[in-house]
C-alpha positions in Angstrom: 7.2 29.5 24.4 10.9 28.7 24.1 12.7 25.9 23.0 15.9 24.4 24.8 17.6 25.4 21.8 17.4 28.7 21.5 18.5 29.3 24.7 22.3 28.6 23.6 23.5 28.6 20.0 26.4 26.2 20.9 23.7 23.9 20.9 21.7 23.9 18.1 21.7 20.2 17.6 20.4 19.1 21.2 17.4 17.5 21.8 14.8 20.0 22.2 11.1 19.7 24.2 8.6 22.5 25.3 9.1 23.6 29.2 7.0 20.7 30.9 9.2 18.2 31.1 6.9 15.2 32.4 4.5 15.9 30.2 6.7 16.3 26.9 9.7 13.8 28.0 9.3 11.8 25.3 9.2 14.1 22.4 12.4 15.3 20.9 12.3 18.2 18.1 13.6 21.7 17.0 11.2 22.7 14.0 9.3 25.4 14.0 6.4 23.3 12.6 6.6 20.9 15.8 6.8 24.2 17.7 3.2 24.9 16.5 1.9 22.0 17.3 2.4 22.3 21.1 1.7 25.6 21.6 -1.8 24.5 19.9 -2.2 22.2 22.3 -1.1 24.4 25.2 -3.8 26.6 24.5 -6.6 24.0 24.3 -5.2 22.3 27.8 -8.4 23.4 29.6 -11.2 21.9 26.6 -12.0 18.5 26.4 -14.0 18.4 22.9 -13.0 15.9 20.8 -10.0 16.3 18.6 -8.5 14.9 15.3 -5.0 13.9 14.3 -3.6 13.7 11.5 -0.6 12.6 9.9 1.7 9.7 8.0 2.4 6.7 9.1 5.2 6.9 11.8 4.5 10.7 12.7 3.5 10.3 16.5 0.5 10.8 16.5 -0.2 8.6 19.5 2.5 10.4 21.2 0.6 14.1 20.7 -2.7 12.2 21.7 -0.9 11.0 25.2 0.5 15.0 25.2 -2.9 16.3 25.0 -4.4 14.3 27.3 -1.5 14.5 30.4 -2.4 18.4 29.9 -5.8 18.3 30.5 -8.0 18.0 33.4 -8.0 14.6 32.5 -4.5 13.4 33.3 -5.7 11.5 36.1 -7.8 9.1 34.5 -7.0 6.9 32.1 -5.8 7.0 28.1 -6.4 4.1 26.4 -5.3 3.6 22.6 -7.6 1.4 20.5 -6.6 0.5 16.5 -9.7 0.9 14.7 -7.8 -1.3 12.2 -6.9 -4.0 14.0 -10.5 -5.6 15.0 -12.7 -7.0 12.5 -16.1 -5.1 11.6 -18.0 -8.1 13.6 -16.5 -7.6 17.0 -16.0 -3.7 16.8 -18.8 -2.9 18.2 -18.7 -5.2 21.5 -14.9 -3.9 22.1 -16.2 -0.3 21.3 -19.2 -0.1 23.6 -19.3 -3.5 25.2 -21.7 -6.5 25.1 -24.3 -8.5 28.0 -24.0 -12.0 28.7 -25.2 -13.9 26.0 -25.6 -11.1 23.5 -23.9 -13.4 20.8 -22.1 -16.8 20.4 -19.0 -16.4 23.1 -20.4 -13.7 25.1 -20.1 -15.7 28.5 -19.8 -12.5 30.7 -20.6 -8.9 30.8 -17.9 -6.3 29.1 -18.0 -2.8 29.5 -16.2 -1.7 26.2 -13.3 0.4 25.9 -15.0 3.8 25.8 -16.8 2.7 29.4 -13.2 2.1 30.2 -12.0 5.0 29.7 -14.7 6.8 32.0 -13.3 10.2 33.1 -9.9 9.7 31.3 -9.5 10.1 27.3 -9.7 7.1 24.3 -7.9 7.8 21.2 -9.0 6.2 18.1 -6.2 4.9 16.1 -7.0 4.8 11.9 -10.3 5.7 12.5 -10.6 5.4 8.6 -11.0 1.9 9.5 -14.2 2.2 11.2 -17.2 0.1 9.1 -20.2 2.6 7.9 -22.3 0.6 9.8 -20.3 1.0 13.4 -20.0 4.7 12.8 -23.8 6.5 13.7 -22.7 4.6 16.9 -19.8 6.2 17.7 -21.4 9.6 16.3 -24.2 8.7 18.8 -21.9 8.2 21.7 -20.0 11.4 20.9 -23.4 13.5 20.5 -25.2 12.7 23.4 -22.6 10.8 25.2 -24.2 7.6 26.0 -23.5 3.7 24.7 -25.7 1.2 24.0 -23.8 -2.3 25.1 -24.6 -4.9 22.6 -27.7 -7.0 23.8 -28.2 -3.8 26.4 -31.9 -2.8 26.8 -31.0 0.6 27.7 -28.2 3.3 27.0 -25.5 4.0 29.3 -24.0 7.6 30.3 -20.3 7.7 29.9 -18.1 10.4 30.1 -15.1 9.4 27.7 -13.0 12.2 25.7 -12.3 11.0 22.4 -8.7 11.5 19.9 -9.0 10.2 16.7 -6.1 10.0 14.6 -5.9 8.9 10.7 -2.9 8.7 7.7 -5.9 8.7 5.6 -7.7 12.1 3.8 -10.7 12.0 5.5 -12.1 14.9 3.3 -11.5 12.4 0.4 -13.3 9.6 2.1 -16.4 12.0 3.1 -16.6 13.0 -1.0 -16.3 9.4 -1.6 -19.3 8.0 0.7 -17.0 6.0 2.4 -16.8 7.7 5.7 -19.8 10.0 7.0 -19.8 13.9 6.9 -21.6 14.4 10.1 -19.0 12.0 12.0 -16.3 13.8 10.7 -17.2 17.2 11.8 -18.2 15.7 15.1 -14.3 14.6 15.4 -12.8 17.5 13.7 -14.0 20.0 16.1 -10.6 20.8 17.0 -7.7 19.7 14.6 -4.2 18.6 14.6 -1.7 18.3 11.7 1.6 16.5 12.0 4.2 17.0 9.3 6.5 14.4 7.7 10.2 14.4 9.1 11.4 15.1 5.2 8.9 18.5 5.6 10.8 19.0 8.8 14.5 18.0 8.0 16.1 19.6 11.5 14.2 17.6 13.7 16.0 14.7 11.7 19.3 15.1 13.5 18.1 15.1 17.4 15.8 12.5 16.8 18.8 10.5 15.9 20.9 11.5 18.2 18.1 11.0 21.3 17.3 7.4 19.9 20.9 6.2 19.5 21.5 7.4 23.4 18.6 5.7 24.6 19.3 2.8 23.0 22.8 2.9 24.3 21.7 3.4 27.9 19.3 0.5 27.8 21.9 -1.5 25.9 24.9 -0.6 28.6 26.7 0.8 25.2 29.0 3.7 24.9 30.8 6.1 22.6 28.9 5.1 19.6 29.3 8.0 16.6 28.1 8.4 13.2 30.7 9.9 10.6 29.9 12.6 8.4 29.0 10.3 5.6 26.5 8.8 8.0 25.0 12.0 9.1 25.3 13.0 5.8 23.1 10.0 4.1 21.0 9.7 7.3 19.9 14.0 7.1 19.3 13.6 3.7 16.9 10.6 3.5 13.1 10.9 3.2 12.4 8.7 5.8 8.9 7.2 4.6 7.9 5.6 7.8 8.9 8.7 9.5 10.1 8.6 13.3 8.9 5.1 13.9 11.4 4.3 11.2 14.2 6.5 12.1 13.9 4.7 15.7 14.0 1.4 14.5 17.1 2.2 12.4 18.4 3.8 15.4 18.0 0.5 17.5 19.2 -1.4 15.3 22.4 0.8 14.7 23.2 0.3 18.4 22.3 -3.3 18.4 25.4 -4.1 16.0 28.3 -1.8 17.0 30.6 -2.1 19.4 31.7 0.8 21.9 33.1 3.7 20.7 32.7 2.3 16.5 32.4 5.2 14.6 29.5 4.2 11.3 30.5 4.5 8.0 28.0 5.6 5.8 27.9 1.7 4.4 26.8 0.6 7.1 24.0 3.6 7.9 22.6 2.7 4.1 21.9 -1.2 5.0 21.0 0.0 8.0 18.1 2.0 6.4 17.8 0.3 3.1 17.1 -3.0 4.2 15.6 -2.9 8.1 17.0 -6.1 8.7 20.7 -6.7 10.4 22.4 -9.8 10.8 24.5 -9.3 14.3 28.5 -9.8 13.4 29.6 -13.0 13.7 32.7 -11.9 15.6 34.4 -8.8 16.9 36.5 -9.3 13.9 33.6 -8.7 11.5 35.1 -7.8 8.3 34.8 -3.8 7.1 31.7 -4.0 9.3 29.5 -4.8 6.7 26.9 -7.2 8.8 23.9 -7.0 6.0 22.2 -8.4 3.0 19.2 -6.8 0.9 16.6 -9.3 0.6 15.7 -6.6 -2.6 18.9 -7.8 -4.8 19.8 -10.3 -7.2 19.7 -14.4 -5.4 23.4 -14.2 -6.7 24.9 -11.1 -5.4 23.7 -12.2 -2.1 25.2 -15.6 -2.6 28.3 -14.0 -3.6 28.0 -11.2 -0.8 27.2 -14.2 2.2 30.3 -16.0 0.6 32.8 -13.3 1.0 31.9 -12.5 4.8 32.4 -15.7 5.6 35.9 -16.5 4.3 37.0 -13.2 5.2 35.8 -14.1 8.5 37.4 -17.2 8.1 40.5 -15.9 7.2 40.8 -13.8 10.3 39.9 -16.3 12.8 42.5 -18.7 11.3 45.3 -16.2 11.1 45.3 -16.3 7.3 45.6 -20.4 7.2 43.8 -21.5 4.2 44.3 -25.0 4.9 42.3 -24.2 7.6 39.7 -21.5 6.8 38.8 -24.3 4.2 38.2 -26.9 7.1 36.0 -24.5 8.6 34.4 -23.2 5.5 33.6 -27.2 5.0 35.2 -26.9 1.9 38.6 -28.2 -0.4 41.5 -25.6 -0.1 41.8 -25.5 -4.7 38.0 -24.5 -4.4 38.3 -21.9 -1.3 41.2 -20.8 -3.7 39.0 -20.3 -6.7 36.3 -18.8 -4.7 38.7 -16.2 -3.7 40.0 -15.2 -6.7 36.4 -15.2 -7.9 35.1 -13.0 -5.4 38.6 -10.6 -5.4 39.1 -11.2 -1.7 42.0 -9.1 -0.7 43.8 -11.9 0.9 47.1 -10.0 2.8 44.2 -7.7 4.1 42.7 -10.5 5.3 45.7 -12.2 6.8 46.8 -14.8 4.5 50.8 -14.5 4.1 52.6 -17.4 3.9 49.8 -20.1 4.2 48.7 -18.9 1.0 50.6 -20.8 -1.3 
């Protein structure tokens, strides 16, 4: 196995996938730990036993699932995610393995399930830690002799439905604990998958980055963008907790609120990651590009941080004229005036000259 990096040395920073292209397009890495992890699943491209994923929040884990299944005899049928998580205990069953007519209050047709639809083709289980003790001898059922039992069905149905499972939870822990059942477990773990965290994997951190900000630029009909080296500098060296779900968001919205060709400041790279929200500029003229507020500090250090944007913005758009930056502000010049020296607004940076006095 090679990696497009090690091909060349000149580019040790490009985005890097294994040698199937359609298969791997969307995942970007260099580490040797990522590496692993598909040629492990190279080698298990002709087995269909079920397989278990784990990882933080924000790994990929769906994105291995969808890797694993477009190399396997499968590819042709269908994948279909489903968040354990995100369906209460009372209605888990009738998504998991469907429901008859009637079978409860609001049942007014058939429904096959999920793991019916995804005959022939692969389901993968999302937090599977989720799953209630009393739906999982079910799903253990359905994975041991590979039939399902529709809710108000008479009879079982045969089904032949691959199964991922992926978790940020220790499983191990949960199995000591009661709280998820041995036998299930081993029935999932029969083949096993580890994802590390980007801070465990530090030079994947830089192509990631640079493949999200040029996607987002493509889609966004933006150009040029560049991070400094304080930027690079702040963004390589960050933890990133919600791994590369979080470094893509940041990337979006990096691209969202720059203009072509801006080259980020490491200010605006730690809002960016510090608070995951960005105001868009109100102008062009946006001053020093800072464009954020942490909803984490003081009520009035943001006050004071909303009122200088916006009579140094005010001050631009006028040309410096207080007179009238304080008409637009809504306020009285001697208060504008107080504010500013208040706030130690650089006013010649900020265009007022002569209309200052």
């Amino acid at each position: 196995m090679r990696r497009s990096n090690e091909a060349s040395p000149n580019h040790a920073h490009a985005p890097a996938r294994l040698t199937w292209p359609e298969t791997f397009s969307r995942i970007v890495y260099i580490s040797r730990a990522m590496g692993e992890v598909f040629a492990k699943i190279e080698r298990m491209r002709g087995i269909s036993a079920p397989m278990l994923i784990t990882g933080e929040t924000g790994v990929g884990k769906e994105l291995v699932a969808r890797a694993v299944h477009n190399l396997s005899h499968r590819h042709k049928g269908e994948f279909i995610p489903f968040n354990c998580g995100a369906v209460t205990p009372e209605l888990i069953a009738s998504e998991l393995f469907g429901h008859r007519r009637g079978a409860f209050t609001g049942a007014d047709r058939d429904y096959e399930g999920i793991i019916r639809t995804a005959n022939d083709g692969t389901l993968f289980l999302d937090e599977i830690g989720e799953l209630s003790l009393a739906e999982q001898p079910k799903l253990l059922r359905f994975l041991q002799e590979g039939e399902v039992r529709p809710v108000g069905e008479a009879r079982s149905l045969k089904v032949n439905t691959r199964v991922i499972a992926a978790t940020n939870r220790d499983l191990e822990s949960d199995v000591r604990s009661e709280r998820f059942r041995d036998d299930l477990y081993h029935r999932l773990n029969v083949f096993h998958i580890h994802i590390s965290p980007l801070r465990e994997r530090r030079e994947d951190i830089r192509p990631l980055i640079e493949h999200f900000l040029d996607l987002r630029q493509r889609e966004m009909g933006k150009w040029g963008l560049q991070l400094s080296d304080e930027a690079w500098a702040l963004m390589l060296g960050h933890d990133w907790p919600g791994n590369v779900r979080q470094l893509a968001a940041v990337a979006h919205r990096l691209v969202a609120f720059t203009e072509n060709g801006e080259l980020i400041g490491r200010e605006r790279a730690f809002d960016a990651i510090r608070t995951g929200i960005c105001a868009p500029p109100p102008a062009a003229a946006v001053v020093g590009g800072v464009d954020m507020i942490d909803f984490d500090m003081p009520l009035h250090e943001a006050e004071d941080k909303l009122k200088r944007l916006m009579i140094e913005h005010a001050l631009k758009v006028t040309g410096g004229n207080l007179l009238q930056a304080a008409a637009r502000l809504r306020v009285d010049r001697s208060g504008l005036r107080k504010m500013i020296n208040r706030l130690g607004i650089d006013v010649k940076r900020n265009g007022a000259h002569k209309s200052w006095k």
